[in-house]
C-alpha positions, 0 to 999 in steps of 0.5 A, spaced: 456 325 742 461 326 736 462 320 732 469 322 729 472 324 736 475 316 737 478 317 730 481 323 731 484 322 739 487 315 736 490 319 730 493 325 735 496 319 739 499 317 733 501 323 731 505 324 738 507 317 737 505 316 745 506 308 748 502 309 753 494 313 752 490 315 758 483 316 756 479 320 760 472 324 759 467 329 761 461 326 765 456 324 761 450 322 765 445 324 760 447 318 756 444 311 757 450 308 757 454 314 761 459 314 754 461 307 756 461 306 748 465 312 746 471 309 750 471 302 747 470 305 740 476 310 742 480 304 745 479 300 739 481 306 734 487 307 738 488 299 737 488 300 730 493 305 730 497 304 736 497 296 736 502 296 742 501 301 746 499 300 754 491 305 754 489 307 760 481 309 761 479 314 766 472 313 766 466 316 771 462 312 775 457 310 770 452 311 775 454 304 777 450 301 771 454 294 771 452 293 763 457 300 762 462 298 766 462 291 762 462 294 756 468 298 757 471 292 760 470 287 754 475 292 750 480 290 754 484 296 757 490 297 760 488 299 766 481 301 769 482 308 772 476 310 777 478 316 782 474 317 789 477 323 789 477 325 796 475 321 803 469 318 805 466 324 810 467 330 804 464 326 798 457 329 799 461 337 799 465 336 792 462 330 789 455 332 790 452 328 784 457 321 785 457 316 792 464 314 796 461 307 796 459 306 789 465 308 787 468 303 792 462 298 788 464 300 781 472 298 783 470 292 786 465 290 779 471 291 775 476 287 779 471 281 779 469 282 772 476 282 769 481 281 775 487 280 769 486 288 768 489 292 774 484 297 776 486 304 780 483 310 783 486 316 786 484 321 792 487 328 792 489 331 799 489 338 803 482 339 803 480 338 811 481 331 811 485 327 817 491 322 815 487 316 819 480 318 813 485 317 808 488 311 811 481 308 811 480 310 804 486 306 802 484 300 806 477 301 802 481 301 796 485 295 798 478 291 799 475 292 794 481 289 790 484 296 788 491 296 785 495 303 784 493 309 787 495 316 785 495 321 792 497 330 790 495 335 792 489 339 791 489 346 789 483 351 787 482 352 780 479 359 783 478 364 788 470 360 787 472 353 788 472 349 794 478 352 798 485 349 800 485 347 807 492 345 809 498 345 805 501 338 805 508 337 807 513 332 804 515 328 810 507 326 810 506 324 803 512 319 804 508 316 809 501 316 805 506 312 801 509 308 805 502 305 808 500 304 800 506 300 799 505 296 806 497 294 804 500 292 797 498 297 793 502 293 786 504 301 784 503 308 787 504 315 786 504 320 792 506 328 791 504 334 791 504 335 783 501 328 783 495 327 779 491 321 775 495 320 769 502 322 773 508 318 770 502 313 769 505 308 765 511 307 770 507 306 776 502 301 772 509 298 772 510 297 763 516 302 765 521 301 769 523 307 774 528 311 771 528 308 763 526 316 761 525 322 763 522 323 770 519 328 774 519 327 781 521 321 780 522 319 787 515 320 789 513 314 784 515 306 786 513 300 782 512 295 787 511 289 783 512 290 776 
């Protein structure tokens, strides 16, 4: 771990005078903690330098280790950002070291443990699912408390990563959005250059829709702002 990383991604939010930091990681599995300390320690370094601005953390499962997910709870980000990725019959195939259900249990723990920070999750679609799994995967987010969903269209980063199936339209990506919003979903995101931290401070709802520049704009609606 390199004790000097939270400085200096705080210093480079600083430097490009974000108001809204999404903070990510590798997995780390080979650490005790799963790296649920760096991310503290990164929040509260971007706190220092950027007292107002919203962060967000995208984290890994933590293996389901509770004490980690409260750790970075406690340092009190904007938004918990967990993805399930894709649905629950194609987890075992591209998530070969995660579970569909414990990360269903980690937004859950983090919903009840700290019910004021809104929790998120993201599913990337055209990987050979049907739009009934995806509805399910979206009443599963809802259940266990989720509150904003991202949904985009996967793409290979490579001819040896797992490939395409299908393309999806427009009309069906609206209609992904239209369910979220009929579950109550408080913010969602829905399109083919749709990804994780897309036009995130917006869909958390600190933006209102059309106060900036937008891309694709017409893809993300604040629901309860």
């Amino acid at each position: 771990v390199d004790d000097g990383e939270p400085r200096r991604v705080a210093e480079s939010a600083a430097k490009l005078g974000l108001k809204y930091v999404v903070v990510t990681s590798v997995t780390r599995d080979d650490l005790p903690d799963g790296g649920a300390h760096q991310f503290v320690r990164t929040i509260e370094e971007i706190r220092r330098l950027l007292p107002d601005a919203g962060i967000e953390v995208l984290t890994p499962d933590f293996q389901g280790d509770v004490r980690a997910i409260e750790e970075v709870l406690r340092a009190k980000p904007s938004v918990f950002n967990h993805n399930i990725e894709t649905i629950e019959r194609l987890t075992p195939r591209l998530r070969s070291k995660a579970s569909y259900l414990r990360s269903l249990a980690v937004l859950g723990y983090a919903h009840r443990f700290a019910p004021d920070i809104p929790t998120k999750s993201g599913i990337m679609v055209g990987i050979g699912e049907t739009p009934d799994e995806v509805r399910a995967t979206m009443a599963g987010l809802r259940a266990c408390g989720c509150r904003i969903l991202t949904i985009g269209q996967y793409l290979a980063p490579s001819k040896e990563h797992y490939p395409v199936k299908e393309y999806v339209s427009d009309g069906q990506f609206a209609g992904y959005q239209k369910w979220a919003e009929e579950m109550g979903f408080d913010g969602v995101a829905s399109g083919p250059l749709v990804r994780s931290s897309y036009n995130a401070e917006l869909v958390a709802g600190r933006r209102r829709v059309g106060s900036g520049p937008e891309l694709l704009v017409d893809t993300v609606r604040v629901i309860r702002p």
